[in-house]
Structure formats: C-alpha cells, structure tokens
N, C-alpha and C positions, 0 to 999 in steps of 0.2 A: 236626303239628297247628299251624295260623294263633294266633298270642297272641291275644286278645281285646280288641275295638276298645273295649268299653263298659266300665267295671266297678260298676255297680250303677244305681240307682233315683236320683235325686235328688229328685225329686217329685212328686206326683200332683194334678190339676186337676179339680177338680168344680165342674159350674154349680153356684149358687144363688140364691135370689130377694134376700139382703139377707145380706154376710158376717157383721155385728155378729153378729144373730141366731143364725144357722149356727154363727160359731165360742163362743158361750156355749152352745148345746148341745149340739155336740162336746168341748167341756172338760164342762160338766157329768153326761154322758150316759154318755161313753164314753172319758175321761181327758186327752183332748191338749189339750196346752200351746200359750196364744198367744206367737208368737214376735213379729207384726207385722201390725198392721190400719191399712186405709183405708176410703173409701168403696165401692172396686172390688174389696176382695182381704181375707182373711185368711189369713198365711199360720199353720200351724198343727204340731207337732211331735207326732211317733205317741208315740214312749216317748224316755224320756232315752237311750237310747244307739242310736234310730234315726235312721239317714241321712236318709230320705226323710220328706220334709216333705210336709205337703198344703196344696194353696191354694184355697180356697172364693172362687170367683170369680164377680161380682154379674153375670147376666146377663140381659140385656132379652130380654122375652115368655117368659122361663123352663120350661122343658120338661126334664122329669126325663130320665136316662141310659134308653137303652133298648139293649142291645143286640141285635144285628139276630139274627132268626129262625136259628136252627140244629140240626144234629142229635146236638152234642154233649152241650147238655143247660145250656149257658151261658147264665145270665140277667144278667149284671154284670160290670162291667169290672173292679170290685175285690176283693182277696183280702186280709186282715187275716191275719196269725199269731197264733195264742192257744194257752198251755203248757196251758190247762186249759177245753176246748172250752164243757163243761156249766156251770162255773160261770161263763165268761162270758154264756151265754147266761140261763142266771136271773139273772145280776144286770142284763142287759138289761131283761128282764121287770120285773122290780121295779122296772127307772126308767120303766115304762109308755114301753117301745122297740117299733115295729110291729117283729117278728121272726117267722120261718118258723121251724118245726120242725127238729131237726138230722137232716140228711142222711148218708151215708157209704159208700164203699166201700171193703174191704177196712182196713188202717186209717189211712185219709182219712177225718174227718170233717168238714162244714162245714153254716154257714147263712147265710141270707140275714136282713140287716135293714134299715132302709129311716130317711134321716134326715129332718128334717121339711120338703125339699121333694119327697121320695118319690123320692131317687135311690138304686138298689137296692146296697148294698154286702155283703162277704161276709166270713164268718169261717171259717177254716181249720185243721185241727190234723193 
C-alpha cells in the first residue's frame, strides 16, 4: 500500500452574496467561530478542535452550490458531522434554519439545510 499524499481537509470554500452577513449567521445559527474577515472572505472555524476551516467568499452575480444531476442521490457538496443528528436538527428549526427532514440509511443519518444565500449544506451522523 502507496503512504498517502493528502492528510486531511483544510478548508472549505463557499460562494456568498456579502461574508459580514454570512459569517454573523454561521456564528449565530450554527456555532462557528470567526477567525478572520474582509470585504472578500470570512474565514470561519467548525468546532474548537476542527482542522478544517470554511471561507464564505464574496462572489459577483452570486449563484448558490448546485451540484450537478446524478444517480446517487447527492444534492451538496458538503457534509457536517453531528454526535447527535435530531437534536441538531431541532435546534436548527428553532433558529428558523430552512431544513429538510432527516434522511438515512442503514445507520447513516443525514439532512440537508440551506444558509441564507440558499447554498444547500448537509448534516451527517
């Protein structure tokens, strides 16, 4: 077996129409920490002991994530980990989060929720 070129994630890129905005309600919404904002970029931290960072990057004529038709059954580029699927998913609900019902098979569960420039992101467990 070849060692492995990569060894993990370091960050994750998502359009949006205005970072300010974006990263006040991903900190407010759904916990993460700003680490670093401009006019172009925030970048923003999942939980205190994850690697991978996300950068809400300001982008002209703004068009939410769409990923392209398939027969998998994938609508999002991104996957979130949650120890505790349902109750992250009500306490979505409660901060009036657009959210899809929980999904699952076998014991995979997940859902879809969507941030407020409608880029479709996922939760996992």
């Amino acid at each position: 077996m070849t060692k492995a070129l990569l060894q993990g994630m370091e960050g994750v890129f998502i359009p949006v129409k205005d970072p300010k905005l974006s990263a006040k309600w991903y900190e407010e919404k759904i916990g993460f920490t700003l680490i670093y904002i401009d006019e172009e970029a925030a970048v923003m931290q999942i939980a205190e002991k994850s690697q991978t960072v996300v950068c809400l990057v300001r982008t002209l004529n703004h068009q939410p994530m769409k990923f392209p038709d398939n027969n998998f059954g994938v609508g999002k580029y991104y996957n979130f980990l949650s120890l505790d699927i349902e109750e992250t998913h009500r306490l979505l609900v409660e901060k009036n989060v657009r959210v899809n019902s929980i999904g699952g098979e076998g014991t995979t569960k997940f859902f879809t929720f969507y941030d407020p420039d409608g880029n479709p992101l996922g939760v996992c467990q």
